[in-house]
N, C-alpha and C positions, 0 to 999 in steps of 0.2 A: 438686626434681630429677625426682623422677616426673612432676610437671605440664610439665615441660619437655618432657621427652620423649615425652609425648603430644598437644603442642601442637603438638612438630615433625613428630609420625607425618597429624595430622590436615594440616597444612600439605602435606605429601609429597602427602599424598593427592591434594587440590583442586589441584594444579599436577601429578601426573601425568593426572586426567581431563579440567583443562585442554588438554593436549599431546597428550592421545589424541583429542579433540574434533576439535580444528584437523586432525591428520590425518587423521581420516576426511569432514572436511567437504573438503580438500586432495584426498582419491581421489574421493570422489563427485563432486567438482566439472570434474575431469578425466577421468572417464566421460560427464561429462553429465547425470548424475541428482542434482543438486543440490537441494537445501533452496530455493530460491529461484528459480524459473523468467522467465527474461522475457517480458511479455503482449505477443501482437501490439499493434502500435500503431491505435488508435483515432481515427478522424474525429472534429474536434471539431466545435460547430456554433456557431454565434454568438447570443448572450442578445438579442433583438432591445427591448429593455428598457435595459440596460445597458452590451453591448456585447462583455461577458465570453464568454470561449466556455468552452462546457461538454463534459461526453462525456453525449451524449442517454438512454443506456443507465438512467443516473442523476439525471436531471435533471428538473425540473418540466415539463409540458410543456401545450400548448393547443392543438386542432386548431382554426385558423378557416379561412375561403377556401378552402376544401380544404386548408391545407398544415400540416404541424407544427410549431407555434414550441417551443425548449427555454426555461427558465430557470433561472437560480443559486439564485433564490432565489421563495420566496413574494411580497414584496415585487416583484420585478420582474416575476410573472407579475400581481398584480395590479394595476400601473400600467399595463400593458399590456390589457388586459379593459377598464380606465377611457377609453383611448382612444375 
């Protein structure tokens, strides 16, 4: 009986700080100051390797001819150098 009633005091619990969660993620999010902001949107550029476009920011990359090539991957920056 005891264990009962402290399984349902711990259950009460995790589903009021569930409900108080949601609501204050609910006002924040209707201020504007949310947990989760959205990134300006980003130029992608095209893997001259593969094809894939990448965001350059994070990308492998090779300066030849003067210009900067991105790539996805290691592999594709090196079949491109083998050119």
């Amino acid at each position: 009986m005891l264990l009962r009633v402290i399984l349902l005091g711990i259950l009460f619990t995790l589903i009021a700080r569930a409900f108080w969660r949601l609501v204050e993620t609910v006002i924040e999010g209707a201020k504007g100051r949310g947990p989760t902001r959205v990134r300006p949107a980003q130029k992608l550029v095209r893997d001259p390797a593969c094809g894939t476009y990448v965001v350059p920011e994070g990308s492998l990359s090779v300066t030849a001819d003067g210009r900067v090539h991105h790539f996805c991957s290691e592999a594709c920056r090196s079949s491109y150098a083998a050119r």
